[in-house]
Backbone as CSV, one residue per row, in Angstrom:
resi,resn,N_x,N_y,N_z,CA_x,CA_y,CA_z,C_x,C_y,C_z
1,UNK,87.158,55.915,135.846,88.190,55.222,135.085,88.473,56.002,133.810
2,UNK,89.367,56.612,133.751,90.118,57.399,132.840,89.667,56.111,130.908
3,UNK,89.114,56.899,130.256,89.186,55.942,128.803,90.613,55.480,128.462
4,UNK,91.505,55.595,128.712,93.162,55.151,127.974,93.480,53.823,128.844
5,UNK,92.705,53.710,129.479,92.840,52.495,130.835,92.489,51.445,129.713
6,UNK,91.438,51.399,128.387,91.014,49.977,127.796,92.194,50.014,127.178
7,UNK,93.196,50.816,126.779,94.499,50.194,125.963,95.444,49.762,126.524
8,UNK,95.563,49.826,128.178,96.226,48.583,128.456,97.391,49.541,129.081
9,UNK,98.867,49.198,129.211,99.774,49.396,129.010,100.790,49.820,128.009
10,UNK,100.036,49.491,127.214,100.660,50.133,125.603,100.842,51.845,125.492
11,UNK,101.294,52.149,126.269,101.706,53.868,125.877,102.332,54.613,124.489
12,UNK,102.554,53.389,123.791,102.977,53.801,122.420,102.063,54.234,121.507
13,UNK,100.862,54.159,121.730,99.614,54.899,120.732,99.460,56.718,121.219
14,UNK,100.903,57.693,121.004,100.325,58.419,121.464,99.398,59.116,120.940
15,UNK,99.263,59.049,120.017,97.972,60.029,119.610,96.298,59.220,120.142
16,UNK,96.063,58.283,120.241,95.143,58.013,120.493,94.836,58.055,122.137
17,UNK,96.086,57.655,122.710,96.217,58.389,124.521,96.045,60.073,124.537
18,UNK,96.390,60.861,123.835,95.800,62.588,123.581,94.299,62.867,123.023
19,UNK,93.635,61.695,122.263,92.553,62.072,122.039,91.339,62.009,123.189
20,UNK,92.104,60.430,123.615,91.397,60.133,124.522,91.282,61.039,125.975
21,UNK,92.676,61.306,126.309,93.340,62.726,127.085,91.752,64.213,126.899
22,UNK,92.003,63.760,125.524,91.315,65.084,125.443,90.060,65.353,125.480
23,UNK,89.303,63.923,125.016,87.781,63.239,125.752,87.662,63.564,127.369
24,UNK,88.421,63.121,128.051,88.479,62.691,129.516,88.712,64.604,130.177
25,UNK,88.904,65.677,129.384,89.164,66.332,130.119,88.298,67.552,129.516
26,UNK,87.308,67.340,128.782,86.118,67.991,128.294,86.488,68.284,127.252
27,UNK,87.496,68.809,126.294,87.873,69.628,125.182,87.026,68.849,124.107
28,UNK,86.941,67.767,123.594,86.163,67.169,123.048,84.803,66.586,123.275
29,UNK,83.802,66.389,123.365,83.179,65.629,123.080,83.168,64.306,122.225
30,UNK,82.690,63.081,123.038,82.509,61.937,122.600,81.967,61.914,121.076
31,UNK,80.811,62.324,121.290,79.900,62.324,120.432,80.516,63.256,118.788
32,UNK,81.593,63.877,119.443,82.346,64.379,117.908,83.194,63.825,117.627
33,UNK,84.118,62.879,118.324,85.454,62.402,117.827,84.564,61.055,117.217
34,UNK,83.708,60.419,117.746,82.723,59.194,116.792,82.289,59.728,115.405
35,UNK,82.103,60.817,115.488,81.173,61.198,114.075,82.544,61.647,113.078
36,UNK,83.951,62.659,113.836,85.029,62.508,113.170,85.734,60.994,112.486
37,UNK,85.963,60.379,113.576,86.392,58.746,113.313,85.357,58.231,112.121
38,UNK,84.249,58.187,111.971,83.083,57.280,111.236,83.836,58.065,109.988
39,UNK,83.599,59.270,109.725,83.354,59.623,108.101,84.984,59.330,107.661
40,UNK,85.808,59.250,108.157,87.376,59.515,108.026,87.840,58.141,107.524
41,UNK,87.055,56.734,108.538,86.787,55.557,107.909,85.720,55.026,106.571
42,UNK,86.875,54.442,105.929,86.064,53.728,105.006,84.562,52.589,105.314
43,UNK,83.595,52.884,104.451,82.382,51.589,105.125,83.038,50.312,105.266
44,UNK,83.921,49.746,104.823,84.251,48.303,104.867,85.182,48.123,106.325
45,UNK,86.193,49.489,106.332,86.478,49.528,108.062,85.646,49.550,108.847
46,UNK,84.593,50.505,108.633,83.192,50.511,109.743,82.746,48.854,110.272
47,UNK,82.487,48.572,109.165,81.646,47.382,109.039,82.899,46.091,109.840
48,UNK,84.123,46.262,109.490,85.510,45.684,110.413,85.303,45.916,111.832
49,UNK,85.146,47.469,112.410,85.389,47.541,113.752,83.599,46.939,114.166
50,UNK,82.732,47.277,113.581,81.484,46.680,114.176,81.606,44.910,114.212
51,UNK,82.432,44.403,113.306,82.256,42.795,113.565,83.092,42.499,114.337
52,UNK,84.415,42.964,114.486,85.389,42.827,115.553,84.829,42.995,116.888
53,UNK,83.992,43.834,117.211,83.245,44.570,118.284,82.075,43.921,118.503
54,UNK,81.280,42.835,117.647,80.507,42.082,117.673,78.808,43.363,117.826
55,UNK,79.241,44.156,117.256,78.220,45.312,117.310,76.990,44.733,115.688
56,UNK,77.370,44.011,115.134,77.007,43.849,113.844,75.851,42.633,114.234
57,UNK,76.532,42.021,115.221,75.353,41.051,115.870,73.885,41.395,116.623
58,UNK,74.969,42.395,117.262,73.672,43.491,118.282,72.447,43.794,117.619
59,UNK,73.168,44.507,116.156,72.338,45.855,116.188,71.728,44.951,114.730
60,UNK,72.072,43.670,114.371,70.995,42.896,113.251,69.865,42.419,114.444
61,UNK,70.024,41.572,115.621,68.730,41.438,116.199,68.343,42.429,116.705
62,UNK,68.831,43.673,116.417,67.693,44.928,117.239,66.761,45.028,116.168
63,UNK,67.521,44.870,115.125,66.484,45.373,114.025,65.187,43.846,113.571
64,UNK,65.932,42.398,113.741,64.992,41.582,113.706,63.907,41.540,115.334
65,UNK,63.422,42.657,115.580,63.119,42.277,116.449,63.145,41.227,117.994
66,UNK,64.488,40.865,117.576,64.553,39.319,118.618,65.739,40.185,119.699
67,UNK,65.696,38.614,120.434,66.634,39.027,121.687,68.117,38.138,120.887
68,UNK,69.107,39.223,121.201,70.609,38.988,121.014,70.906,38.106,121.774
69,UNK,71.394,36.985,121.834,72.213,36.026,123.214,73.306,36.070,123.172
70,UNK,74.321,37.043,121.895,75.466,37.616,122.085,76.765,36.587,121.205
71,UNK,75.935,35.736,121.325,76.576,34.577,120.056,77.002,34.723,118.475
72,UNK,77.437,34.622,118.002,77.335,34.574,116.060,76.477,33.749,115.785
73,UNK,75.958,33.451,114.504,75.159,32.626,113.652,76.283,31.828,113.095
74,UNK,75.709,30.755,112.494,76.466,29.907,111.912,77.027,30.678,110.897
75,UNK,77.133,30.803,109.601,77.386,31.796,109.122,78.407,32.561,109.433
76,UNK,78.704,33.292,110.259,79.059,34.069,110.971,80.547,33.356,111.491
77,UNK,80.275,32.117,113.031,81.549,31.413,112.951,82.237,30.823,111.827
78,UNK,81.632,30.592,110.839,82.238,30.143,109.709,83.373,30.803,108.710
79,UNK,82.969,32.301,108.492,83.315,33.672,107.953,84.561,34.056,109.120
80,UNK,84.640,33.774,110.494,85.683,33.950,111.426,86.671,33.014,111.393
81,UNK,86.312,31.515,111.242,86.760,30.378,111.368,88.013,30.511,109.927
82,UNK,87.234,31.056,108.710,87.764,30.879,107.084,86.953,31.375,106.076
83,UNK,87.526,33.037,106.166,86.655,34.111,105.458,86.952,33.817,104.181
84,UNK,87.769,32.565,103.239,87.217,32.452,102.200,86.787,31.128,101.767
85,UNK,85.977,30.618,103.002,85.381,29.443,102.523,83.594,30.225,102.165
């Protein structure tokens, strides 16, 4: 499955259909267009695409030792529900 397949139908991102283009056909490496993308983003975007991505959930119970059930914390739905309550 070609990577440009998770954006759907939307052909209007072309630059991100060429990067991805360019992932899928060796010229890049994964592992460099992530480390390009990370520094290019600001930490508060980082920290955006990891909660959007629910990666922020993951990778706090990797570090509390526990098992993830993939859910938010209270907290958490609350901050989604009405980030300025």
């Amino acid at each position: 499955m070609k990577l440009r397949n998770y954006l759907g139908a939307d052909m209007t991102r072309e630059y991100t259909t060429k990067l991805l283009d360019a992932i899928e056909e060796g010229l890049l490496s994964p592992q460099a267009v992530v480390e390009m993308a990370l520094t290019y983003m600001s930490e508060s975007d980082v920290e955006d695409m990891m909660r959007v991505n629910d990666l922020l959930y993951y990778l706090d119970a990797e570090d509390e030792d526990s098992e993830w059930d993939g859910q938010p914390d209270e907290a958490q739905e609350w901050y989604d529900f009405d980030p300025d309550c």
